[in-house]
C-alpha positions as CSV (number, residue, x, y, z in Angstrom):
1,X,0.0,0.0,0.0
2,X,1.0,3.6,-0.6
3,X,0.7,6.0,2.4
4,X,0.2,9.5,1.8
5,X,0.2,11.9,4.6
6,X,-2.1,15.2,4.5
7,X,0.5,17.3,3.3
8,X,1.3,15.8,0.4
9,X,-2.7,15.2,-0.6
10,X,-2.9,18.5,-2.5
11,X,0.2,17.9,-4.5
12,X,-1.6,14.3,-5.7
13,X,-5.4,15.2,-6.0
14,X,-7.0,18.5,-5.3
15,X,-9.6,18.3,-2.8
16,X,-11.7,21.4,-3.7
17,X,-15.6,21.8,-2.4
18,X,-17.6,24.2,-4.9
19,X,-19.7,27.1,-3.7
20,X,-21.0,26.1,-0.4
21,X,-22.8,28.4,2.8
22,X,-21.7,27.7,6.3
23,X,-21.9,24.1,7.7
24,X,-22.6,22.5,4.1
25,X,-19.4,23.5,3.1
26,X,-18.2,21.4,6.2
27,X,-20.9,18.6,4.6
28,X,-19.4,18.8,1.1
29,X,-15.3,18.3,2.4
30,X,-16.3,15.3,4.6
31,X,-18.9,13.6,1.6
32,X,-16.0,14.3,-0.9
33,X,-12.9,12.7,1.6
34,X,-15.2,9.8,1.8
35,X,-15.5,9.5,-1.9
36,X,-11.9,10.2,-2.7
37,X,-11.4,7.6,0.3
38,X,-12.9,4.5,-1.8
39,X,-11.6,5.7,-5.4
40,X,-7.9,5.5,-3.8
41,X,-9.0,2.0,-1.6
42,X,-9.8,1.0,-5.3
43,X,-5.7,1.4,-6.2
44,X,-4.6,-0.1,-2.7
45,X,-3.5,3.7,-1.6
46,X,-4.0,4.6,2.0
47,X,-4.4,8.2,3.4
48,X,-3.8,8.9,6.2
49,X,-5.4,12.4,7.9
50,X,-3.2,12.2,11.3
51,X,-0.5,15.3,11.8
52,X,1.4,16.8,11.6
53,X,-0.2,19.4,9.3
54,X,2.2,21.5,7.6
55,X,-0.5,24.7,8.0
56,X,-2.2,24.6,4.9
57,X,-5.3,22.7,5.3
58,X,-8.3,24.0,5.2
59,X,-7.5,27.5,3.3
60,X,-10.7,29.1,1.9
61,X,-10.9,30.9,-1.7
62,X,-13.8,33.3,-2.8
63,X,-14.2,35.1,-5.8
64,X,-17.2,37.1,-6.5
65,X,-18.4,37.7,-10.3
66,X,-16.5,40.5,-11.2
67,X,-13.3,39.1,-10.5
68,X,-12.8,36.8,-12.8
69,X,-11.8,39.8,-15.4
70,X,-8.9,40.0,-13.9
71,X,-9.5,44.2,-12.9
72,X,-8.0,44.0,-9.3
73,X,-10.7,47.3,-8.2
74,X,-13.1,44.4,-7.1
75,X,-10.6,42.4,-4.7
76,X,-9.4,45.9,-3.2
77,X,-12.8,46.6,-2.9
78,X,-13.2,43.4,-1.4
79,X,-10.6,43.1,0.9
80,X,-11.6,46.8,2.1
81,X,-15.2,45.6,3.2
82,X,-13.6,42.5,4.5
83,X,-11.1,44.1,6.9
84,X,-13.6,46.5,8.7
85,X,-14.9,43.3,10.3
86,X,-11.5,41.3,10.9
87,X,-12.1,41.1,14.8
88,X,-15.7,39.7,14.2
89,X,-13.9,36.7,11.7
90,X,-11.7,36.1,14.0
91,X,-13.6,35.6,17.0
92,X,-15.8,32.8,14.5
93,X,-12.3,30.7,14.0
C-alpha cells in the first residue's frame, strides 16, 4: 500500500468543495474525503489524515463575479469591506 500523509494530498489530487454556505461546506469536504477515500482504496493507496499538518489545510478561496476579469478594483474593494470586520472573523475561528 501507498501511504500518503495530508500534506502531500494537494500535491496528488486536489480536494476542492464548490460554492457552499456555512456548515454544508463542512458537509461537502467530509462527503467528498469519503469518496476520494474509496476511489484510492480502489488502487490499494492509504491516506492517512493524522499530523502533523504542515499549516495549509483548510484555506478558503472566494471570488465574487467581477473578479474573474482580472481588474483588481473588485478584490481591493473586497478586501476593504472584509477588513472592517476582521475582529468579528476572527472571534468565529
Amino acid at each position: 500500500a501507498i501511504l500518503i500523509k495530508p500534506s502531500a494530498i494537494e500535491k496528488i489530487e486536489k480536494n476542492e468543495v464548490g460554492s457552499s454556505i456555512g456548515v454544508k461546506t463542512t458537509d461537502d469536504l467530509l462527503i467528498s474525503r469519503y469518496i476520494l477515500l474509496h476511489i484510492y482504496e480502489e488502487f490499494n493507496i492509504v491516506v492517512a489524515f493524522e499530523g502533523p499538518w504542515n499549516g495549509a489545510g483548510a484555506h478558503t478561496n472566494f471570488s465574487i463575479k467581477a473578479m474573474p476579469d482580472g481588474d483588481m478594483k473588485p478584490i481591493e474593494r473586497s478586501i476593504r469591506k472584509l477588513s472592517k470586520h476582521r475582529d468579528h472573523h476572527k472571534k468565529s475561528l
